[in-house]
MARKEMI-606087 format. One record per atom (N, C-alpha, C): residue in one letter; x, y, z. Coordinates in steps of 0.02 Angstrom, whole numbers, plus 50000, padded with zeros to 5 digits. Example, Ala and Ser with C-alpha at 12.3 -4.5 7.8 and 13.67 -1.06 7.14 Angstrom:
% residues 2
a506604971650390
a506154977550390
a506604983550390
s506424988850354
s506844994750357
s506455000250394
//
This chain:
% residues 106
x500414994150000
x500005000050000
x500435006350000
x501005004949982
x501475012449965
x501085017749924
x500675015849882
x500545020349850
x500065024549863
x499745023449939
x499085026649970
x499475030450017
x500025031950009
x500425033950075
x500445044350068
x500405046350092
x500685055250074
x501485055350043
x501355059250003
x502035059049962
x502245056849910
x501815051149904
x502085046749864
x501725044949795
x501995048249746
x501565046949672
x501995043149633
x501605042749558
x502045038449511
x502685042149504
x503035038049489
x503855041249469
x503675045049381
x503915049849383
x503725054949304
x504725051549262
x504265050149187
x504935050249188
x505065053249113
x505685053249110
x506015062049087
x505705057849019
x505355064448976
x505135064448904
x505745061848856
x505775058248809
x506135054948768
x506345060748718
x507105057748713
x507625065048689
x507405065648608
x507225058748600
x507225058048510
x506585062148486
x506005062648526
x505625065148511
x505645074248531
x506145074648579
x506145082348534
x506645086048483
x507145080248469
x507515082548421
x506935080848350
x506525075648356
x506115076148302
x505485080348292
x505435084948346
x505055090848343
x505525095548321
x506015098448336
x506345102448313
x506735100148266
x506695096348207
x506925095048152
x506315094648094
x505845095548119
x504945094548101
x505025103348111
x505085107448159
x504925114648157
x505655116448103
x505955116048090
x506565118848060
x506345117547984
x506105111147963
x505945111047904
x505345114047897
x504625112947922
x504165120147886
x504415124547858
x504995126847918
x505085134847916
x505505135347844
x506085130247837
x506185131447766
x505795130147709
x505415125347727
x504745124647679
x504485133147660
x504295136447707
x503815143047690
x504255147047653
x505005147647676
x505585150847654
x505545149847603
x505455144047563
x505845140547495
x505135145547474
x504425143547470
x503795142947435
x503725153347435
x504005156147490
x503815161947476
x503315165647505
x503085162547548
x502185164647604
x502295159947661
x502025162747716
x502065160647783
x501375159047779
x500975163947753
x500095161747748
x499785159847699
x499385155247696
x499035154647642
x498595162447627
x498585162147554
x498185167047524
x497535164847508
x497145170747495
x496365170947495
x496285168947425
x495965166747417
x495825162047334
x495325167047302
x495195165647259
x494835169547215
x493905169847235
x493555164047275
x492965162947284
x492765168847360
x493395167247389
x493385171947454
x493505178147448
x493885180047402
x494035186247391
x493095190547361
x492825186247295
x492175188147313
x491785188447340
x491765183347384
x491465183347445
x491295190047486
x492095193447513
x491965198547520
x491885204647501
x491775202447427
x491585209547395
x490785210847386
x490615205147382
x489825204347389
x489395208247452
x490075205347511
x489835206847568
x489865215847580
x490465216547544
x490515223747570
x490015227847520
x489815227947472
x489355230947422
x488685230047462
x488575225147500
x487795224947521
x487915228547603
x488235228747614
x488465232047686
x488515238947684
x489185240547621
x489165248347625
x488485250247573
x488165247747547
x487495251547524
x486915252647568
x486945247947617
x486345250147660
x486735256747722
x487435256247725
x487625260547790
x487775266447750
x487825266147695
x487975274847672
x487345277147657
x486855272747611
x486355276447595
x486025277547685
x486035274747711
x485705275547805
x486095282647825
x486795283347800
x487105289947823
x486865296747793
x486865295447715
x486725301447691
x485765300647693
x485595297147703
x484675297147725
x484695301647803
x485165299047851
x484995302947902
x485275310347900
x485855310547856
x486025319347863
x485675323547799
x485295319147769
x484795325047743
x484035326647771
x484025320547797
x483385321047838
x483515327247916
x483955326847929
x484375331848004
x484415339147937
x484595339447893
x484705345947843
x483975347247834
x483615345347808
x482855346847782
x482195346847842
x482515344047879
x481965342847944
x481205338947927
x481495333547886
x480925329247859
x480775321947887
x480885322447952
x480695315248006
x481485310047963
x481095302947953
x481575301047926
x481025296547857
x481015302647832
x480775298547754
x481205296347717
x481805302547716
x482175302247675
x482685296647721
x482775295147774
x483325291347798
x483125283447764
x482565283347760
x482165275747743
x482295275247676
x482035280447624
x482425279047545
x482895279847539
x483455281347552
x484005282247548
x484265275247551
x484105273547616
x484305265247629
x483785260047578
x483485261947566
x483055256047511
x483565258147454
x483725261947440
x484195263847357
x484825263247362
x485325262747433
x485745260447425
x485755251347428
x485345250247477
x485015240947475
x485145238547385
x484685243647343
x484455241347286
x485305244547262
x485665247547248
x486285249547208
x486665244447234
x486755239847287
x487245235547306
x486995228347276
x486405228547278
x486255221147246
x486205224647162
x486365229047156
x486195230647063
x487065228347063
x487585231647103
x488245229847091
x488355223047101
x487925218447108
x488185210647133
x487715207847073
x487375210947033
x486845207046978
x487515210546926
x487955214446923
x488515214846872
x489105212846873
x489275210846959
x489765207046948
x489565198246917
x488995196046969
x488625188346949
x488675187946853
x488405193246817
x488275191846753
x488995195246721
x489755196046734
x490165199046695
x490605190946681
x490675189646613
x491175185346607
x491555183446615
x491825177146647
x492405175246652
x493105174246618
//
């Protein structure tokens, strides 16, 4: 019953040498790997890159037309009629810019 005793745990024993010279012969080559290839990161491919262009055309059309809707509506003192079309016409100019990128040839 030694092992129910205070003090007394399993013996730890020292991590094997081969395996960290084969971690650090495993990190040394990536690194010349990325060296040789020229990029540490992968790059954004061509589907992602539209991705966020889609995204930003439908994003900045509703927040600019919402900006210039609210500072003409604050200029004219017209509630917010104009803040509401403004944002319906930038909505509609961001999906008109994504119905010309969708239909431009490859």
């Amino acid at each position: 019953m030694v092992e129910n005793e205070p003090g007394q745990g399993p013996l730890k024993t020292p991590e094997d040498a081969r395996i960290d010279s084969l971690e650090e012969r495993l990190e040394r080559a990536q690194h010349r790997e990325a060296e040789r290839t020229g990029s540490r990161t992968p790059k954004a491919d061509e589907n992602e890159r539209l991705g966020n262009k889609v995204l930003s055309l439908l994003i900045g059309g509703l927040a600019g037309g919402a900006l210039v809707g609210w500072v003409l509506d604050r200029l004219f003192g017209t509630g917010n009629l104009l803040l509401v079309v403004m944002m319906v016409l930038g909505v509609v100019g961001g999906f008109w810019s994504i119905f010309k990128i969708a239909n431009t040839p490859k």
